[in-house]
C-alpha positions as CSV (number, residue, x, y, z in Angstrom):
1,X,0.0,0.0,0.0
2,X,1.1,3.6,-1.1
3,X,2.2,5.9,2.3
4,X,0.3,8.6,2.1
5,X,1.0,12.1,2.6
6,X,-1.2,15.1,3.6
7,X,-1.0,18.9,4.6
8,X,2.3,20.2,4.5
9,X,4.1,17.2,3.7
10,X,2.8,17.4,0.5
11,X,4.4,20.0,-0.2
12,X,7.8,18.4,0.0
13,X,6.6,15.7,-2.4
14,X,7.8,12.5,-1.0
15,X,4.7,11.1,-2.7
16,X,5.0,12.1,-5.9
17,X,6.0,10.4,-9.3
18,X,9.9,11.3,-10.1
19,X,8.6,13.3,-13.4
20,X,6.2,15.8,-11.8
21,X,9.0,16.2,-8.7
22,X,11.3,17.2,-10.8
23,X,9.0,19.3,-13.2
24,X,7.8,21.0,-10.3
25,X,11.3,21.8,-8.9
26,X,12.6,22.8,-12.1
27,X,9.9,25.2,-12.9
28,X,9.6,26.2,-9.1
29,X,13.6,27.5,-10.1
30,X,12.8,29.2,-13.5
31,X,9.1,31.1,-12.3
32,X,10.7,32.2,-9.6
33,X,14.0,33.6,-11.0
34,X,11.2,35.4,-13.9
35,X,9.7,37.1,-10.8
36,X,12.8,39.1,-10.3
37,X,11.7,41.0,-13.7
38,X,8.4,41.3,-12.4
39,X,8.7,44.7,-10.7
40,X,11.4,46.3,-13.0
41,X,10.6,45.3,-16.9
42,X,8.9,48.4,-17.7
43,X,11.3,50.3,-15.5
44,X,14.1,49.1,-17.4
45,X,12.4,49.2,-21.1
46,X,11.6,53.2,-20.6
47,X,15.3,54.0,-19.2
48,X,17.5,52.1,-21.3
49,X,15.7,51.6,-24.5
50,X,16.3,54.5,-26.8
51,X,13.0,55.9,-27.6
52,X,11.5,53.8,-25.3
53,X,8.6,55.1,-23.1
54,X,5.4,53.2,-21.3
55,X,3.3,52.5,-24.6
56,X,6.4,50.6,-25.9
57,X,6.4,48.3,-22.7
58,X,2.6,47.7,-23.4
59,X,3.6,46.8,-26.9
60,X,6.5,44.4,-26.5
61,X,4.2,42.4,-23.9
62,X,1.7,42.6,-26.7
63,X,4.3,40.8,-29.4
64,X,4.8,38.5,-26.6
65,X,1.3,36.9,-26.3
66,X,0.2,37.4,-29.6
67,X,3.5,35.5,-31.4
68,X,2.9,32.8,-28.3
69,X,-1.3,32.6,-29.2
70,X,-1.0,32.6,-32.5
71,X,2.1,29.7,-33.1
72,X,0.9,27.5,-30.3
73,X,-1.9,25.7,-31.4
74,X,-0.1,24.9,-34.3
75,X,3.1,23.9,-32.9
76,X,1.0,21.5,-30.2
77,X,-0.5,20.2,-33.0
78,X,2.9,19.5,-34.7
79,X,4.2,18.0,-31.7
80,X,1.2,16.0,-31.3
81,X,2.4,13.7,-34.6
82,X,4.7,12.7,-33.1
83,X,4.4,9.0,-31.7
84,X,5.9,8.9,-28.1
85,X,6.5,11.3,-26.1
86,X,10.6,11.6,-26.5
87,X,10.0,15.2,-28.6
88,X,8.4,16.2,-25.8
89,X,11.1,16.2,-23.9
90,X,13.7,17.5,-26.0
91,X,11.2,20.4,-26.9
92,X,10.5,21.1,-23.4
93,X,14.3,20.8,-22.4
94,X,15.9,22.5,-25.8
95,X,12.9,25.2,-25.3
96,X,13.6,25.9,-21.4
97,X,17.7,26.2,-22.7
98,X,16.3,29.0,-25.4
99,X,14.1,30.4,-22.9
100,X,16.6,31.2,-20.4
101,X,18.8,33.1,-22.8
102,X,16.5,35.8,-23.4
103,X,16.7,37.7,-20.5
104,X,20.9,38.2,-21.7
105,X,19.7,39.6,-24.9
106,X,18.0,42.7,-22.9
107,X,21.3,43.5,-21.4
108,X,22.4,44.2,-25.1
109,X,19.3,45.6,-26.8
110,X,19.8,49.1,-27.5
111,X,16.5,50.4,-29.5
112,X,12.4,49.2,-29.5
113,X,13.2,47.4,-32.7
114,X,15.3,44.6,-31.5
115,X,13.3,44.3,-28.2
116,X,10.3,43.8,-30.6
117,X,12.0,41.1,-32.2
118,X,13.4,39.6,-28.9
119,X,9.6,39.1,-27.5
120,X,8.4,38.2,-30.8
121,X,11.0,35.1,-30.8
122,X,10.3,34.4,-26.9
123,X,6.9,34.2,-27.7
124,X,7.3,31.5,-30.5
125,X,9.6,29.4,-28.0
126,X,7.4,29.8,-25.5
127,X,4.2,28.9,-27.7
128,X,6.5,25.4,-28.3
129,X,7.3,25.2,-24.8
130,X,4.4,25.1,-22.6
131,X,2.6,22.9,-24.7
132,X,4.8,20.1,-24.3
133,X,5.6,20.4,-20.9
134,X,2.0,20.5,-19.6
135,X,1.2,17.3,-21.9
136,X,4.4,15.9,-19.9
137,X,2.8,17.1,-16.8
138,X,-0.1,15.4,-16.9
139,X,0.6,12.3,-18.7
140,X,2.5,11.4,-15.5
141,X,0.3,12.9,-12.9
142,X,-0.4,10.3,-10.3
143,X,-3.5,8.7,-10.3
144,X,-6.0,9.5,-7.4
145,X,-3.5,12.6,-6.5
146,X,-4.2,14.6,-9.5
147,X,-6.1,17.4,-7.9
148,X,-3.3,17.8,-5.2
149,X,-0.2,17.7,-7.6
150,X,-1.4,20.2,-9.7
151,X,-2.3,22.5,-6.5
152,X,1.1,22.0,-4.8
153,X,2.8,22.9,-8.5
154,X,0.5,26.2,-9.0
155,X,1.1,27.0,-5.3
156,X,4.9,26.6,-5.3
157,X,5.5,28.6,-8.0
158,X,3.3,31.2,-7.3
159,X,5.1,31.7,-4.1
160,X,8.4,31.4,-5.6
161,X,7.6,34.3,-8.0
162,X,5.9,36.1,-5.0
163,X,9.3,36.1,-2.7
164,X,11.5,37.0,-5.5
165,X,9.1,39.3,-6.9
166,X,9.6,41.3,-3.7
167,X,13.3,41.7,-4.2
168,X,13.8,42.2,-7.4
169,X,13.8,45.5,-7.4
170,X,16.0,46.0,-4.7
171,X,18.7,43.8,-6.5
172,X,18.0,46.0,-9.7
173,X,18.4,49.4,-7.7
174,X,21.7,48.1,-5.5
175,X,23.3,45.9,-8.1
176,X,21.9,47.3,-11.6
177,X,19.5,46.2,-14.3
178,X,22.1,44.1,-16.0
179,X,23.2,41.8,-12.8
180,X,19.2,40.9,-12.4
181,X,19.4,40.0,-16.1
182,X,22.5,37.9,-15.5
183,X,20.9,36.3,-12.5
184,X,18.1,35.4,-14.2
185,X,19.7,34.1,-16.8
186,X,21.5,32.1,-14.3
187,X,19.0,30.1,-12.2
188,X,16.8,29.9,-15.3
189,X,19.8,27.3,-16.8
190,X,19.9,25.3,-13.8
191,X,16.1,24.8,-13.1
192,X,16.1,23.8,-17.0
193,X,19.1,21.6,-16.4
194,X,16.9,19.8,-13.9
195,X,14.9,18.2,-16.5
196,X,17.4,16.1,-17.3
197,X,16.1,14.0,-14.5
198,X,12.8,12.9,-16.3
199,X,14.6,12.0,-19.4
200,X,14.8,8.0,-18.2
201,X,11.2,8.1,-17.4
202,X,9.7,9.8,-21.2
203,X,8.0,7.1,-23.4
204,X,10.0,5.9,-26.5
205,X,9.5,6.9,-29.8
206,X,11.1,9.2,-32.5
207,X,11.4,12.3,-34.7
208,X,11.2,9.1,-37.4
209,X,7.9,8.9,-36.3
210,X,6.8,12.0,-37.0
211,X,4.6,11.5,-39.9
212,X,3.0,8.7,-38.0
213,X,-0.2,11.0,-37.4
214,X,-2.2,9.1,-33.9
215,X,-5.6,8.5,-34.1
């Protein structure tokens, strides 16, 4: 019989499948490193952008979730043709590598242009992304805990991004925009390099595959 777990203890997931622990840790790592950005994107886009004001924030956030709503369906679809769930994986991990690169590029952008094109391509990553790692998610969630997985992921990030959220402006206004950034960039590569965990567990099959369509 399966020890169970309630309350708090849940939250340190003795319980749970090896996938969703370690999706859960990894993206407990990479939320919460984004929340750093939280109070200071704007900030930094208006005073260190040339020609940059508030509008333009609202617009590269607009490139954002537009490029992401627009390729994801498609890409999920593409992904879905795929027999197995091995390109999930690699999307997920290759994606999350991607991912945690973009915050360097804003230490170099210079003009709205190039930011433009910066959230236009982390929206398309993104919109590949998600996708796959969510179908990853709850292939594996356990059965009969389903509910509480999925509550202890939402919650643990949430907090995450809530306590660094809280400091990251005081890192940006005692260190600079551009050690944040680096930071970011930082913990963003190790919470992805903590997929590598889930690897042994993915289900075979193949790019070869791809054109095998699933009914």
């Amino acid at each position: 019989m399966n020890k169970r777990y309630s309350g708090w203890q849940n939250y340190l997931m003795f319980n749970f499948s090896s996938v969703i622990r370690w999706m859960i840790i990894s993206d407990l790592i990479i939320v919460g490193s984004y929340g750093l950005l939280g109070p200071i994107f704007a900030v930094f886009i208006t005073d260190y952008i040339d020609g940059a004001n508030i509008q333009v924030a609202g617009i590269a956030m607009t490139i954002f979730l537009v490029t992401k709503s627009i390729a994801q369906i498609p890409l999920a679809t593409l992904i879905d043709k795929i027999k197995g769930e091995r390109d999930d994986f690699w999307v997920v991990f290759i994606g999350s590598i991607i991912m945690s690169l973009v915050p360097l590029a804003y230490v170099f952008i210079k003009t709205v242009p190039q930011l433009y094109l910066v959230q236009a391509i982390y929206g398309a990553v993104t919109a590949a992304t998600f996708p796959a790692y969510m179908a990853i998610f709850h292939r594996h969630l356990d059965n009969g805990k389903e509910g509480t997985e999925l509550g202890v992921y939402y919650t643990l990030t949430d907090i995450g991004s809530a306590m660094t959220g809280a400091i990251g402006g005081s890192l940006a206004y005692y260190l600079g925009f551009k050690w944040v950034f680096i930071l970011v960039v930082i913990f963003n590569l190790l919470g992805s390099l903590f997929l590598i965990f889930i690897k042994r567990d993915m289900k075979s099959g193949d790019w070869k595959d791809f054109w095998l369509i699933r009914k």
